[in-house]
N, C-alpha and C positions, 0 to 999 in steps of 0.2 A: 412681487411676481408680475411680468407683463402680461399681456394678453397671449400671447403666443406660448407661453408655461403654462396659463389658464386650459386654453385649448388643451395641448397635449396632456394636463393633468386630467381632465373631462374625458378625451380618448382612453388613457389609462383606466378612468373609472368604468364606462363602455365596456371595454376588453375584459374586465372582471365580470360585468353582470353577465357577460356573454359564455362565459365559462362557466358561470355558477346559478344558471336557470333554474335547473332541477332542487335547488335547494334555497332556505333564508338567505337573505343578503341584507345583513345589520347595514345601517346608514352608518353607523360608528366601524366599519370594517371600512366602507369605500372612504371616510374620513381619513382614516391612518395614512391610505393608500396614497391619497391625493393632498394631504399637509394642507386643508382644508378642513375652517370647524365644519360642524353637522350644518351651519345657518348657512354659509359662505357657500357650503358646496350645494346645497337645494337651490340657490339662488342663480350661481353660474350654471348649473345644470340645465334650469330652465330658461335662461334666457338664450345658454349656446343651439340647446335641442327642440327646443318650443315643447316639452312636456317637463314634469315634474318625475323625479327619478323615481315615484310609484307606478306615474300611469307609462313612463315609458317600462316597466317591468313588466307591468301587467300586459302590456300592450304584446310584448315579445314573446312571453309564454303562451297567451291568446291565439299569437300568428305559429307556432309551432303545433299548439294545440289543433288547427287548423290543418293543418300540411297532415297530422296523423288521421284525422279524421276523413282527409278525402283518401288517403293513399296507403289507412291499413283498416285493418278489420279489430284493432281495438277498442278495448272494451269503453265505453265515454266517464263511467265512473274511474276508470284507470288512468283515462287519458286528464282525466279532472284532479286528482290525487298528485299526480306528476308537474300539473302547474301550480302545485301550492294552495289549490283551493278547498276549502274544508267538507264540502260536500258538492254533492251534483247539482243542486239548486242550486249554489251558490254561483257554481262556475258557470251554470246555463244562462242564469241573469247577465254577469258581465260578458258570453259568450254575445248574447242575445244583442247587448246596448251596441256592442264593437259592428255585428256583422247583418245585425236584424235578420237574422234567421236564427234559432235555436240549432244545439249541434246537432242533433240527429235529423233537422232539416238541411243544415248544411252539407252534411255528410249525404243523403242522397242527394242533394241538388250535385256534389261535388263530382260524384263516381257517375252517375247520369252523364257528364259532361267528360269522361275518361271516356268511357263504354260507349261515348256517341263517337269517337272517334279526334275530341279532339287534343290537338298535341301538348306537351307541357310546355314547347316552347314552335314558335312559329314566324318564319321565313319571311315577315313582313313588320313594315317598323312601325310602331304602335301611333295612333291619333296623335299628330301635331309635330313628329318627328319625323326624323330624316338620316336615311344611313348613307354617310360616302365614307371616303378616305380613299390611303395608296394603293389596295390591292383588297376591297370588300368581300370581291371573291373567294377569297381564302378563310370567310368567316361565315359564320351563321349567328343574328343578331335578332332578337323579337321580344317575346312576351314570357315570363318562365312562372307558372301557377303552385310549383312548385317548392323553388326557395324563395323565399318572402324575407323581406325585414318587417313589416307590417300591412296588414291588409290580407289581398286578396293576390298579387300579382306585382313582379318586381321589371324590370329590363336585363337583358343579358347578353355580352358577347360573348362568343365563343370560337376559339381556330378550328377549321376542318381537320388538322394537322399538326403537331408537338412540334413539327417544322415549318412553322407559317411563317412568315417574312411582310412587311409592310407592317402596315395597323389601318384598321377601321373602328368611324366612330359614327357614335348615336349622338344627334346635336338639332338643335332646334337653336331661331333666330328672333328677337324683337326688336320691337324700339328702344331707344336710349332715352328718351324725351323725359320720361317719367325721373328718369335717375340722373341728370347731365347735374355734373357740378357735383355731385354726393360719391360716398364711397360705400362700395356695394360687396357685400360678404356671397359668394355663392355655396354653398352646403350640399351635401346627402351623404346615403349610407352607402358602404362600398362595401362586397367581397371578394376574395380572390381565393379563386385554386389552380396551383401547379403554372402560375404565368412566370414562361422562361424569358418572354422582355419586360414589358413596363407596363402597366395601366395609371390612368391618374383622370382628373376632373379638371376641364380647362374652361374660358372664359376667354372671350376676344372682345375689345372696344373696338371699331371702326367709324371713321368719319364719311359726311357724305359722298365720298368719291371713292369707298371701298376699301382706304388706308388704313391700315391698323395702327391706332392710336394706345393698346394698353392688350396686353397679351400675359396669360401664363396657360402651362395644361401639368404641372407638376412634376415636369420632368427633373426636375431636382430635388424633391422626395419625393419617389415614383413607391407607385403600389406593388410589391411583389411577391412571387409566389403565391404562397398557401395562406390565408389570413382572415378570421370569423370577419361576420360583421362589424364596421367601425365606422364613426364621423370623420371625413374628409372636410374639406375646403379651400376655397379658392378667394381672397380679396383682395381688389383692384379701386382706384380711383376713374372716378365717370368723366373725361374730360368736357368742358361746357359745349363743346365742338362735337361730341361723341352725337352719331345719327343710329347706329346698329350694335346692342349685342346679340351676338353668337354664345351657345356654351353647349356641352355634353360631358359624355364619356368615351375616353377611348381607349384602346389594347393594342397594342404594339406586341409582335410574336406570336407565340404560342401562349395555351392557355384557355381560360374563362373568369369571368366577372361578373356580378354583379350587382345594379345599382338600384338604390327605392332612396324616395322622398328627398326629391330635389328642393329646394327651399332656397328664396333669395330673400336680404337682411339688410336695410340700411343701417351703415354702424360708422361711429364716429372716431377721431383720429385715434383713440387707446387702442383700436384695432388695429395693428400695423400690415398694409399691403403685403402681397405674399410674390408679386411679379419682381423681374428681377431690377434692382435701382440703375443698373448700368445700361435699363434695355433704353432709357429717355436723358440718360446724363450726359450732356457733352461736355468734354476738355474747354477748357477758358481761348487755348491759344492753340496754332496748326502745332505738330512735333515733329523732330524730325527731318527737316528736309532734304537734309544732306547725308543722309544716310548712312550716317558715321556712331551713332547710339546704337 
């Protein structure tokens, strides 16, 4: 099995715990799933996701755990019982380690900060980013407190309109220096509701004179529609000429998205690039000329 059956096998396992939060999830269930032993699949797990298929569990029920506690009025022994935790110390401990606040500290630090006014999600692109594209207008893109993959706070596009047209994206820029000559995995977790074009996670290499030297943004498996939480990714080779990446998320259409825990990977040749091979291959000879083929 390549890397790229690993991957989508790990996606598969993903899409399972994400349906079956509220309840056990034997490691011997996401085994069957993914034709993976128990040892194989702990190991790919964490090297694809950077946690351990415990602590990313726990981590998820945590951040749901969370999301109830700023935005209902239940009960915290209920809310504790619903993430599989055996009592309410229990759950306040690992609440406590995750968010250094206890829940019922969270819970009024949480509704303090609804009742003060401010939004779940907001009109301005979060520290370090940057929103353009074809027609931004057509969208609203910020901070959403509200659906989480984990933490406290995800990113999110969103169309003004079922009829949006263009796409805009949320993207930030660095050096290449660190990675020139390496091949570079980009990651995070994506959602989607109701997107009638396309969302996906892209990546650009450019050289010092603004060239693009290595490009993908997933337009050949595009994110769509309706779709829980899942791992994406993007990987490209770093040319030794590479001065700039670029990367983000974008949406094309109608719709909404959202994206948490962006992660970059140096990984070596068993990871096979995801850009397209035809974007840098030329033909040996001209064809053609006479235009009789």
């Amino acid at each position: 099995m390549n890397e790229s059956d690993q991957f989508r096998a790990i996606r598969r396992s993903i899409a399972h715990i994400e349906s079956n939060l509220e309840r056990d999830v034997p490691i011997g269930e996401l085994s069957r799933r993914t034709a993976f032993s128990v040892r194989q699949l702990h190991r790919l797990f964490s090297r694809t996701v950077g946690s351990t298929l415990g602590e990313y569990i726990r981590s998820r029920r945590l951040t749901r755990a969370a999301a109830e506690l700023a935005h209902t009025d239940k009960r915290i022994l209920d809310i504790a019982l619903d993430c599989r935790f055996q009592s309410q110390e229990a759950f306040t401990r690992a609440f406590k380690k995750m968010y250094r606040l206890t829940p019922g500290q969270y819970r009024k630090y949480a509704k303090s900060l609804i009742q003060g006014g401010t939004p779940a999600m907001m009109q301005t692109a979060p520290a370090g980013w940057t929103i353009t594209g074809q027609s931004p207008d057509a969208y609203e893109v910020g901070i959403d407190r509200k659906e989480v993959h984990e933490g406290r706070a995800s990113a999110t596009l969103r169309s003004k309109t079922k009829e949006a047209t263009g796409f805009v994206t949320l993207m930030q820029m660095f050096s290449a220096e660190k990675y020139a000559s390496k091949r570079l995995r980009l990651s995070a977790f994506v959602k989607s509701e109701n997107t009638t074009g396309w969302a996906g996670l892209w990546m650009r290499v450019d050289d010092r004179n603004g060239e693009m030297l290595k490009f993908d943004n997933m337009q050949g498996r595009p994110i769509t529609g309706t779709a829980e939480w899942n791992a994406y990714q993007v990987v490209l080779d770093i040319p030794p000429s590479a001065h700039a990446i670029a990367f983000g998320i974008l949406l094309s259409g109608g719709g909404q998205v959202w994206v948490d825990r962006f992660r970059f990977d140096e990984v070596d040749e068993r990871t096979p690039t995801t850009d397209d091979p035809a974007f840098d291959a030329l033909p040996p000879e001209p064809a053609n000329l006479d235009f009789e083929l």
